[in-house]
C-alpha positions as CSV (number, residue, x, y, z in Angstrom):
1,X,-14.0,-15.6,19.3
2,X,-14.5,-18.7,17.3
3,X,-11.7,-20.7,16.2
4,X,-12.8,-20.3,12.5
5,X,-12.9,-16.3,13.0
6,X,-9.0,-16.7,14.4
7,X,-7.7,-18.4,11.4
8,X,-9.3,-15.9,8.9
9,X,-7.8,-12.9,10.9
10,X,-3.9,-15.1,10.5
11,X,-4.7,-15.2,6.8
12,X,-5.4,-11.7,6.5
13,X,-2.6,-10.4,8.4
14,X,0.0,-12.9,6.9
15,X,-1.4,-11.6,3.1
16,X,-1.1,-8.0,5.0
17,X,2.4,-8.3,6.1
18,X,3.2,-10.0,2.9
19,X,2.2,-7.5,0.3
20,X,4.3,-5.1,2.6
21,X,7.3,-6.9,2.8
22,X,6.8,-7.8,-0.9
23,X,6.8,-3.7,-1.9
24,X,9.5,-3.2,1.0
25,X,12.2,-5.2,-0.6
26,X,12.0,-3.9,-3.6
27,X,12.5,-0.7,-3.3
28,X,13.9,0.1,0.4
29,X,17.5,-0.8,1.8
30,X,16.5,0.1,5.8
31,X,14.6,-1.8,8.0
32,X,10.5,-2.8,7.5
33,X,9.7,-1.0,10.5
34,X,11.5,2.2,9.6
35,X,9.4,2.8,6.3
36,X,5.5,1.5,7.2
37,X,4.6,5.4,6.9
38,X,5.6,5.1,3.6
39,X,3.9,2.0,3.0
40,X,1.2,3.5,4.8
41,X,0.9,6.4,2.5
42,X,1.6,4.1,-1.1
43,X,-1.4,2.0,0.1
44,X,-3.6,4.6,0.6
45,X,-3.5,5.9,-2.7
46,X,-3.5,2.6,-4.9
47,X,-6.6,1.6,-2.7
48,X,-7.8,4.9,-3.4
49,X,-6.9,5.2,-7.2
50,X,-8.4,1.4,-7.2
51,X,-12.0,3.0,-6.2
52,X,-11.9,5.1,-9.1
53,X,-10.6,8.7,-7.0
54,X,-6.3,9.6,-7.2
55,X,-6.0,11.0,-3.7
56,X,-4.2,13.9,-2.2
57,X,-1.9,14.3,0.7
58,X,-4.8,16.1,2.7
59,X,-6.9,13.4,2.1
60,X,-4.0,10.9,3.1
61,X,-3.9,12.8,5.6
62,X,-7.3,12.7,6.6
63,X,-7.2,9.0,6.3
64,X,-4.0,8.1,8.3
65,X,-4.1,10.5,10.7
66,X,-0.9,12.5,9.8
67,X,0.2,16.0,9.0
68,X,-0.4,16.7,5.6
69,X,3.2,18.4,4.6
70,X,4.5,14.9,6.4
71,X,1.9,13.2,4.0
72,X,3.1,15.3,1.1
73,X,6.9,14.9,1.4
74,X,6.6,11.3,1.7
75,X,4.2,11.2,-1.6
76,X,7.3,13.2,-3.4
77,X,9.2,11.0,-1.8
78,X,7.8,7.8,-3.1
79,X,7.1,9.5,-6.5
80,X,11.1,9.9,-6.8
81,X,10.9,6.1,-6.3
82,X,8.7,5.4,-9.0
83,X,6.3,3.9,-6.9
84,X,3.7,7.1,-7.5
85,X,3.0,9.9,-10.0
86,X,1.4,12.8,-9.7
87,X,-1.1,13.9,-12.1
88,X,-0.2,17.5,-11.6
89,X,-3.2,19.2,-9.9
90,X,-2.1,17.4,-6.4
91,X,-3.3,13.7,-7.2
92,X,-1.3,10.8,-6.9
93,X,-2.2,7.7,-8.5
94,X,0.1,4.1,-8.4
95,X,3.4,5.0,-10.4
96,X,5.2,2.8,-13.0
97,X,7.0,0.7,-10.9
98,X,4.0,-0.5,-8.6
99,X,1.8,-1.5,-11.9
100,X,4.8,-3.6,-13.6
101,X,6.6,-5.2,-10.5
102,X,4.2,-5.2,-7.6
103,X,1.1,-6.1,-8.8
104,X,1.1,-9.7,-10.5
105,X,2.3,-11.0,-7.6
106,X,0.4,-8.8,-4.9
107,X,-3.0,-10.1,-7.1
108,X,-1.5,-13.9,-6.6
109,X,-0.8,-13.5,-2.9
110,X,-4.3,-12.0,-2.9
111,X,-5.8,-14.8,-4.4
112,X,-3.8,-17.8,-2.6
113,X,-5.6,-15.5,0.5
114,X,-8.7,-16.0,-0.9
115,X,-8.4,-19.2,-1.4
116,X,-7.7,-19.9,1.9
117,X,-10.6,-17.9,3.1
118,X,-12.8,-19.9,1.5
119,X,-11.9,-23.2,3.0
């Protein structure tokens, strides 16, 4: 492992571990650790929705390796929150609350990342 390869992987995991603490506080009073399935989850389906497909909870699923009616109840879950809407014929895309509040300054912690990459 070359030094080089070791500071990359700290900027990626700090940007990781930012952009969840970033949609944690927002929008959860317990502790980080007790909602990363649910950070799990909102990620999945703004990366998904972001390559052009809304996701379902079976596909979640798939993808994270948890039961689907888990998957789904946390989707409803996070859709009460704002942070996901459904389309209606068992897609999720990002919700109201994640394109307004989270993403301006998930896209600057992305870039400041970037940046950093490329030094």
């Amino acid at each position: 492992m070359s030094i080089a390869g070791a500071k990359k992987r700290v900027v990626i995991w700090r940007l990781l571990m930012g952009i969840l603490r970033e949609v944690h506080k927002l929008h959860f009073d317990s502790p980080l650790g007790a909602d990363l399935d649910l950070l799990m989850i909102l990620g999945a389906v703004v990366a998904s929705e972001n390559e052009g497909r809304p996701t379902s909870a079976s596909k979640i699923s798939n993808c994270l390796e948890m039961p689907r009616e888990t998957v789904r109840r946390k989707m409803v879950q996070l859709e009460k929150l704002g942070l996901l809407k459904s389309s209606g014929n068992g897609k999720y895309e990002a919700g109201p609350k994640i394109r307004s509040e989270h993403l301006p300054k998930i896209a600057k912690m992305i870039r400041e990342a970037a940046a950093a990459l490329t030094r």
